[in-house]
C-alpha positions in Angstrom: -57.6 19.9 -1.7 -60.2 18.0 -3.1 -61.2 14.6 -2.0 -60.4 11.7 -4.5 -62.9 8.6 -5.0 -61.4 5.3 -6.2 -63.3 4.0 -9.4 -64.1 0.5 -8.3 -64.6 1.3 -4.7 -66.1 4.3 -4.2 -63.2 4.9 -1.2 -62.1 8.2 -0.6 -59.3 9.6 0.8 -57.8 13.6 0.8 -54.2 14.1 0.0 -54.6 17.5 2.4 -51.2 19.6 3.6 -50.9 17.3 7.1 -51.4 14.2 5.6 -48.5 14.9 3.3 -46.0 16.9 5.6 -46.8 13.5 7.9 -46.0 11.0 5.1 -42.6 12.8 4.1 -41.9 13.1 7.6 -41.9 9.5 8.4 -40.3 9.0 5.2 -37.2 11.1 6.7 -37.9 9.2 10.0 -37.5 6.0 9.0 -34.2 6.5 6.8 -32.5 8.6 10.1 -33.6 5.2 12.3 -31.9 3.3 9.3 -28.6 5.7 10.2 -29.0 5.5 13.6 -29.2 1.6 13.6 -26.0 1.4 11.4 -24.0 3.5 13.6 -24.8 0.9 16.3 -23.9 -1.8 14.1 -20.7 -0.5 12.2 -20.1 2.7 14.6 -19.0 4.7 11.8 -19.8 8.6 12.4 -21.2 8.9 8.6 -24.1 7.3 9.6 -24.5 9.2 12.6 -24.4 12.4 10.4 -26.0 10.8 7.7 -29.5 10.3 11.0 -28.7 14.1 12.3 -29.3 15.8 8.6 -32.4 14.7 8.5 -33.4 14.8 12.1 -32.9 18.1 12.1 -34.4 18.7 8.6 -37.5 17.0 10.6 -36.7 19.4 13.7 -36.7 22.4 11.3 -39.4 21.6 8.7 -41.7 21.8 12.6 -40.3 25.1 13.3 -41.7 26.9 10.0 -45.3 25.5 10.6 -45.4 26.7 14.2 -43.4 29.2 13.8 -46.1 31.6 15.0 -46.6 30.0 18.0 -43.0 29.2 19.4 -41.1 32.0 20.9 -37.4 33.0 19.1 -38.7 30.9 16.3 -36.5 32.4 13.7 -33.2 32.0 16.0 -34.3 28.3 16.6 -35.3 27.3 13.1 -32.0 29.0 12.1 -30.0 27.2 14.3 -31.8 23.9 13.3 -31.0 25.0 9.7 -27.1 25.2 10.8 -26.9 21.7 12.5 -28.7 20.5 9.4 -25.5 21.8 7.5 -23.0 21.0 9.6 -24.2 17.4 9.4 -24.5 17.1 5.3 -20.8 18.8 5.8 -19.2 15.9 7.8 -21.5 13.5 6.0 -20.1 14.6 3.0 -16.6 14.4 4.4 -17.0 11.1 5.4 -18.5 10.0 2.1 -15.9 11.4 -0.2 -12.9 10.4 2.0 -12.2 14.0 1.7 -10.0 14.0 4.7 -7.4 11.3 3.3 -7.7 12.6 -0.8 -7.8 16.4 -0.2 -6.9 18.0 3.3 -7.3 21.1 2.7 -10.6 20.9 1.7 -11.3 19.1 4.8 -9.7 22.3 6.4 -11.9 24.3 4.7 -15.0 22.1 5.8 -14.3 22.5 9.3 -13.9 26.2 9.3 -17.0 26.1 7.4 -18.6 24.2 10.0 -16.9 26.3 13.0 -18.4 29.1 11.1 -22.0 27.5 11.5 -21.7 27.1 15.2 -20.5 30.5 15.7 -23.4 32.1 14.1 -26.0 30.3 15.7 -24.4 31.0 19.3 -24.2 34.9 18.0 -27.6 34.8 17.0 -28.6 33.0 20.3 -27.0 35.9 22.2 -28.4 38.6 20.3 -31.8 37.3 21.2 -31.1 37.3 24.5 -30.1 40.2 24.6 -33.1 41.5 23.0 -31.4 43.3 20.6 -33.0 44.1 17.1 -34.0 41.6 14.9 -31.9 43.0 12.5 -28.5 42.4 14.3 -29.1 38.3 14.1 -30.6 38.7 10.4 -27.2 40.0 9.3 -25.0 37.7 11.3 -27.1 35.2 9.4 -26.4 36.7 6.2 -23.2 36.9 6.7 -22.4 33.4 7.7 -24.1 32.3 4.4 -22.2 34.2 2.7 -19.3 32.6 3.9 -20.7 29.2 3.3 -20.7 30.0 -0.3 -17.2 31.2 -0.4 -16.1 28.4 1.1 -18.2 25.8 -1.0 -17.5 27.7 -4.4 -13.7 26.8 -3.0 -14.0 22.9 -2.2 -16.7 22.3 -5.4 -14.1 22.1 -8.2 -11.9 20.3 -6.5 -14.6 17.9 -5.4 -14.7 17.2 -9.2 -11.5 17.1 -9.9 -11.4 14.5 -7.3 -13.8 12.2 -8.8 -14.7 10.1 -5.9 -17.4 7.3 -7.0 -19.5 8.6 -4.7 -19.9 11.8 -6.0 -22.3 11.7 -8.7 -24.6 10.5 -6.1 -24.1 13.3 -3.4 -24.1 16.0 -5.9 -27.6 14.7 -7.5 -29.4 14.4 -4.6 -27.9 18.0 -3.3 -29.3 19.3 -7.2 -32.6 17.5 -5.5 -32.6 19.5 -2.9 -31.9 23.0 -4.6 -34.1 22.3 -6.6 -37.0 21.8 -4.5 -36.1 25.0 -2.3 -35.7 26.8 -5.6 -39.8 25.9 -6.2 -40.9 27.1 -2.6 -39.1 30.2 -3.3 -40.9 30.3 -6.4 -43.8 29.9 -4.7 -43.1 32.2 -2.1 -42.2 35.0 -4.5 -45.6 33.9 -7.0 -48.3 32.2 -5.4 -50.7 32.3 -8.7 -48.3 30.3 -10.3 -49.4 27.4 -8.6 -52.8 28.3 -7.6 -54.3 26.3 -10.3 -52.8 23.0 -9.2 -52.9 23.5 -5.5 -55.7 24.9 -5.3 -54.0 26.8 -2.2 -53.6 24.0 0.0 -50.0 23.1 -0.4 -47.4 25.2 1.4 -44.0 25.9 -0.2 -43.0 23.9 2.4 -44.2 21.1 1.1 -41.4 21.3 -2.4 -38.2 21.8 -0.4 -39.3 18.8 1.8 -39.7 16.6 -1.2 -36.5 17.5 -2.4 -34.9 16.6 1.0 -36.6 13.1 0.5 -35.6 12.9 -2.9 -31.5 13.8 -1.8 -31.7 11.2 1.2 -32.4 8.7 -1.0 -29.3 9.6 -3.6 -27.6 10.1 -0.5 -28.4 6.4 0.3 -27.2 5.0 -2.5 -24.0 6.9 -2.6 -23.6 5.2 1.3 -24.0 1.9 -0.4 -21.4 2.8 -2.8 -18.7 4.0 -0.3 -20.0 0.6 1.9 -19.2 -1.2 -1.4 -15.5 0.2 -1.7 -14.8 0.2 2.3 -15.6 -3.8 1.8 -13.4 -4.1 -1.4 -10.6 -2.0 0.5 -10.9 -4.4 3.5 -10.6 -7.2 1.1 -7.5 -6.0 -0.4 -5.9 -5.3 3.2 -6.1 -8.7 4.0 -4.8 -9.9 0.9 -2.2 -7.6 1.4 -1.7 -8.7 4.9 -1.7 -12.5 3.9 0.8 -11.3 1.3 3.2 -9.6 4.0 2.7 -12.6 5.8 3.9 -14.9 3.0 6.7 -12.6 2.1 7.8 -12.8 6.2 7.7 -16.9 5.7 9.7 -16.8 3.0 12.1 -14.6 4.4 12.0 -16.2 7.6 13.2 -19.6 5.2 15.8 -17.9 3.6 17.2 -16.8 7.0 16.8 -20.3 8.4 18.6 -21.8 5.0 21.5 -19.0 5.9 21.5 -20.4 9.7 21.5 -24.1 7.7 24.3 -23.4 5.6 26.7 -21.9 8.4 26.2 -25.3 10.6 27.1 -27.3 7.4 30.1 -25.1 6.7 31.0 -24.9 9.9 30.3 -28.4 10.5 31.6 -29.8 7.6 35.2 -27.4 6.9 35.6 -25.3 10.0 35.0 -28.4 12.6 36.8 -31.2 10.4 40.0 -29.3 10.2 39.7 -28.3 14.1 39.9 -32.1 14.9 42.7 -32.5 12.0 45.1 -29.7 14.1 43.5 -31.6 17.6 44.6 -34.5 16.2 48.1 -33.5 14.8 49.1 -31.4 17.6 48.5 -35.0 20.0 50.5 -37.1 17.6 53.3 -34.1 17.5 53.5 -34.3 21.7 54.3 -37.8 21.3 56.3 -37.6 18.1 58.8 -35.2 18.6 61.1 -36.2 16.4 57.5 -35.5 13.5 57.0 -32.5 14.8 58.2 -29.8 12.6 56.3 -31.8 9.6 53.1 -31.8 11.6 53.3 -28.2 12.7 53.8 -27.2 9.0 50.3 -28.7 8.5 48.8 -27.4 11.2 49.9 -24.4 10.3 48.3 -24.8 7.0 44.7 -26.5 8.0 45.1 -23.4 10.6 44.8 -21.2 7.5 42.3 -22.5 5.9 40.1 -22.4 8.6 40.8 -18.7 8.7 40.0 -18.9 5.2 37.2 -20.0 5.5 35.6 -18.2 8.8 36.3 -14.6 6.8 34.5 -16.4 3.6 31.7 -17.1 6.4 31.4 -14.2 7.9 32.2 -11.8 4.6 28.9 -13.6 3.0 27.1 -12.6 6.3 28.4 -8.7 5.7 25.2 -6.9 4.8 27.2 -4.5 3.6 28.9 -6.8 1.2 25.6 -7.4 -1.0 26.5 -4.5 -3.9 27.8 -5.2 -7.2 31.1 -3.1 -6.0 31.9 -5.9 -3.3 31.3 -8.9 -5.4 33.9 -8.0 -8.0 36.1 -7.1 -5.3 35.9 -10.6 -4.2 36.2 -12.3 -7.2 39.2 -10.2 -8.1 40.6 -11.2 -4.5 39.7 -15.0 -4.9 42.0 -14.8 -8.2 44.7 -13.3 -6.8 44.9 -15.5 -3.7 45.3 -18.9 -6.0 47.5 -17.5 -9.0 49.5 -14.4 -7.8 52.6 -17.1 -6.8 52.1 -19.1 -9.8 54.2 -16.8 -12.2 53.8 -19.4 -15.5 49.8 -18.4 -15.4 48.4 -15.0 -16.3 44.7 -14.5 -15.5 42.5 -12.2 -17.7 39.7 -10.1 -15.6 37.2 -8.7 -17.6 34.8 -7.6 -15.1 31.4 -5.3 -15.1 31.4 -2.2 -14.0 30.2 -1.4 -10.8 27.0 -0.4 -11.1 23.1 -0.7 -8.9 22.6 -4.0 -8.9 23.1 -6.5 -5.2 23.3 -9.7 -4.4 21.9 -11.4 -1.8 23.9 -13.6 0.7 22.6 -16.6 -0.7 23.7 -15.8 -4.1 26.9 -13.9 -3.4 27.8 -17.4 -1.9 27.1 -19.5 -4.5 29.1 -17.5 -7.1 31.9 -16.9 -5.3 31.8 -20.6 -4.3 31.4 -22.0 -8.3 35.0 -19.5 -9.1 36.7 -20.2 -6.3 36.3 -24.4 -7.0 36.3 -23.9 -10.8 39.9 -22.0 -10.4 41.4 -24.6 -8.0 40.5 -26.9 -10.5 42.6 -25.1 -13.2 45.3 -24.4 -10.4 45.5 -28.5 -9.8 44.5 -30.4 -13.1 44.8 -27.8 -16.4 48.5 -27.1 -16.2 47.4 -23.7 -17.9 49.2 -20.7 -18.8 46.1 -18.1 -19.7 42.9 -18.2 -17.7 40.3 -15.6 -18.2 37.7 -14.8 -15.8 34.7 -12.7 -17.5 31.5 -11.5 -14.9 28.9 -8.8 -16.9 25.4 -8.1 -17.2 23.7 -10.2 -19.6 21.0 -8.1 -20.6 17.9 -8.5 -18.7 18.3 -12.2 -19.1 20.3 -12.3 -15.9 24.6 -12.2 -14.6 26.7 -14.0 -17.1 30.2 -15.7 -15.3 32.5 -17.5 -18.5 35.7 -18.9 -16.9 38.0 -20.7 -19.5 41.8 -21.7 -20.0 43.8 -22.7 -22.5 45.2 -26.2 -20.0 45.3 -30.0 -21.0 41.4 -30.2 -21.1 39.8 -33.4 -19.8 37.1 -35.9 -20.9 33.4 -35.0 -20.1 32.6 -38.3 -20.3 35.3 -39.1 -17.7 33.3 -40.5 -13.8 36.0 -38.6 -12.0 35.1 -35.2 -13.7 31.4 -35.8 -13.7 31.7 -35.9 -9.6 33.2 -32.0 -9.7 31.0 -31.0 -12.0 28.1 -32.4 -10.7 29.0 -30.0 -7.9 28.8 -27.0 -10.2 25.6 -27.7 -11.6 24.4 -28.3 -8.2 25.2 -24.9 -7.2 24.1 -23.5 -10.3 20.5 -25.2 -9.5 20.1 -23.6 -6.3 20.9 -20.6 -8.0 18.1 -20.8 -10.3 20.1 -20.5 -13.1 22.6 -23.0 -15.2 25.4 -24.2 -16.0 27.3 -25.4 -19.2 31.2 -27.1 -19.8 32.6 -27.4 -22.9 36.4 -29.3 -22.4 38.2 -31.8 -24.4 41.7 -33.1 -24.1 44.3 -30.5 -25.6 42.0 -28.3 -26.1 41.3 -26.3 -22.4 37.9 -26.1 -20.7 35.2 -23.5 -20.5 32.8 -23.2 -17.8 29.5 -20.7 -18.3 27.4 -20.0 -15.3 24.0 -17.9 -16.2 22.4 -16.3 -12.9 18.6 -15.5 -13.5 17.7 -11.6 -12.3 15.1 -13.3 -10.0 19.0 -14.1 -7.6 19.4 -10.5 -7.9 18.0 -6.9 -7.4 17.9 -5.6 -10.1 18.0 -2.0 -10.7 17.7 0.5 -13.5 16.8 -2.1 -16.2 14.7 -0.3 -18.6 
């Protein structure tokens, strides 16, 4: 090739066929050390792939010029061209996720890569055997011919996948077809570029350029898949902090359950345990008392029983479902009114349906009926009490309890106390609570439990 003077200079300099072959080479050279030092850094095989394609793209590019003067050249620059393959293969793997979004293409790959190996130890053995030529230029054939099969298998569904890396690897692969295309023009009509060339630039010299130009697409679609291994990092630790959050809060409502027994068990269980201590002393020195005190014990006996099987049904996983709440409450109404013949109690009760309650919630409810009916059963003197529990929509669990008794003041210090109970109850519950009463006139009570108490299912 001619020699080219710089205007202002005079310099001259000759881009001949070395001088270029050495320029793309260290080109290729310095991207594989780029690989090379990445796998050190984030020892991820894709970069060690990404280093071996284009070492061995070196490797081979050697082969074809001295060819002529290396023996088995053909088997060796074949084989060189198979490694090369193999590692854009797993390199493309690795950069499409291929293995975790399509298996079976990654099945296919690595037949398709077995298939590679095979036919270079095949041809290997031919030569060494020093058998014709022939017999390794049709293994070669045919192992090409099933790397076509294979990747006219995996392409569509490369594209169906639509990885973000894609547009990238398949741009600098058209790269690279399209520079081999050229040197097989080249090779098949040399006048065509005679003119330019002047006949110093080997076909060579086109498919090389193209591998440049697909390293560098290859490159960026490594920054990209960098990029999204980073964001999916990210978002594992935000889902770990998450988990971990979750874990503390569940932790806290476990604690609060451990809190409430103590109380209960502080505050019910171990007051009436000293009350029948107590009464059974005063009955060993009180005979003549004793059948009156017994009758109590008896009684602070069962309510301790009472409420040790409220205790430990709340703790019952298997009493969380909609099923075993209105069960309960059913129970809980039956219990205070079935001997108290001049009241008749009104259920009107949701079906059982998806829905459950969490011990914490299941404990309040039942806890705001079972106080708001012993306050009927002791102050309303009533003769109808209804009891209605449904669904309120997606709004949340509607509970109305009302009677027809002797009413009360709301105004009225004493009442406020018990109420103030309620609403307390009602609170921790999320939700709220509303009494309507006057004298004469009976007393409504309407609890509203928020969804957020409950989990919910099937809404929508």
């Amino acid at each position: 090739m001619r020699p080219y003077a710089h205007p202002n200079h005079g310099m001259t300099f000759s881009l001949d066929y070395p001088s270029v072959r050495l320029l793309l080479d260290g080109m290729l050279l310095m991207m594989a050390l780029y690989g090379l030092f990445s796998f050190a850094q984030h020892r991820q095989a894709i970069h060690l792939f990404y280093a071996a394609y284009m070492v061995c793209m070196i490797a081979r590019f050697g082969v074809r010029d001295f060819g002529g003067q290396l023996p088995y050249s053909h088997a060796l620059e074949s084989t060189l061209e198979g490694l090369a393959i193999v590692a854009y293969i797993q390199f493309a793997s690795w950069l499409m996720d291929i293995p975790h979004h399509d298996p079976l293409s990654r099945r296919v790959l690595n037949w398709m890569t077995a298939n590679l190996i095979l036919a270079a130890l095949i041809e290997w053995i031919f030569y060494a055997l020093r058998l014709s030529p022939w017999t390794g230029i049709v293994v070669f054939v045919l192992s090409r011919v099933l790397m076509v099969a294979g990747t006219a298998f995996i392409v569509p569904r490369l594209f169906r996948q639509r990885h973000p890396t894609l547009k990238w690897f398949i741009s600098g692969t058209a790269f690279f077809v399209g520079g081999a295309f050229v040197s097989l023009t080249y090779l098949m009509n040399p006048t065509l570029f005679m003119a330019v060339t002047e006949g110093t630039v080997k076909p060579l010299i086109f498919m090389q350029i193209g591998v440049v130009i697909e390293v560098l697409f290859f490159t960026m679609g490594l920054s990209v898949r960098n990029r999204l291994v980073e964001q999916d990092k990210l978002q594992a630790q935000a889902d770990l902090i998450e988990q971990l959050r979750e874990n503390e809060r569940k932790q806290n409502a476990l604690n609060g359950i451990r809190d409430d027994i103590a109380r209960d068990l502080h505050d019910t269980v171990g007051s009436d345990l000293s009350t029948i201590s107590l009464l059974a002393g005063v009955a060993t020195h009180q005979p003549d008392r004793a059948p009156e005190l017994f009758d109590t014990i008896g009684q602070t006996a069962r309510r301790v029983i009472d409420t040790m099987r409220e205790i430990v049904w709340n703790l019952n996983s298997a009493n969380h479902t909609t099923e075993t709440l209105n069960f309960r409450i059913r129970e809980i109404a039956y219990e205070l009114f079935t001997n108290d013949p001049t009241t008749t109690v009104t259920l009107d009760i949701e079906p059982d349906g998806p829905d459950t309650f969490p011990a914490p919630t299941r404990k309040e409810i039942l806890l705001i009926v079972k106080e708001s009916l012993q306050n009927i059963r002791k102050h309303a003197q009533a003769t109808q009490v209804s009891i209605q529990w449904r669904r309120d929509g997606e709004s949340g669990w509607q509970l109305v309890i009302q009677d027809n008794g002797i009413g009360f003041d709301i105004d009225d210090l004493k009442r406020q106390s018990g109420l103030r109970n309620l609403k307390q109850r009602a609170e921790t519950l999320g939700g709220s609570l509303e009494t309507s009463s006057r004298p004469g006139d009976g007393t409504m009570i309407r609890l509203v439990c928020p969804t957020a108490q409950v989990v919910v299912q099937g809404i929508g």
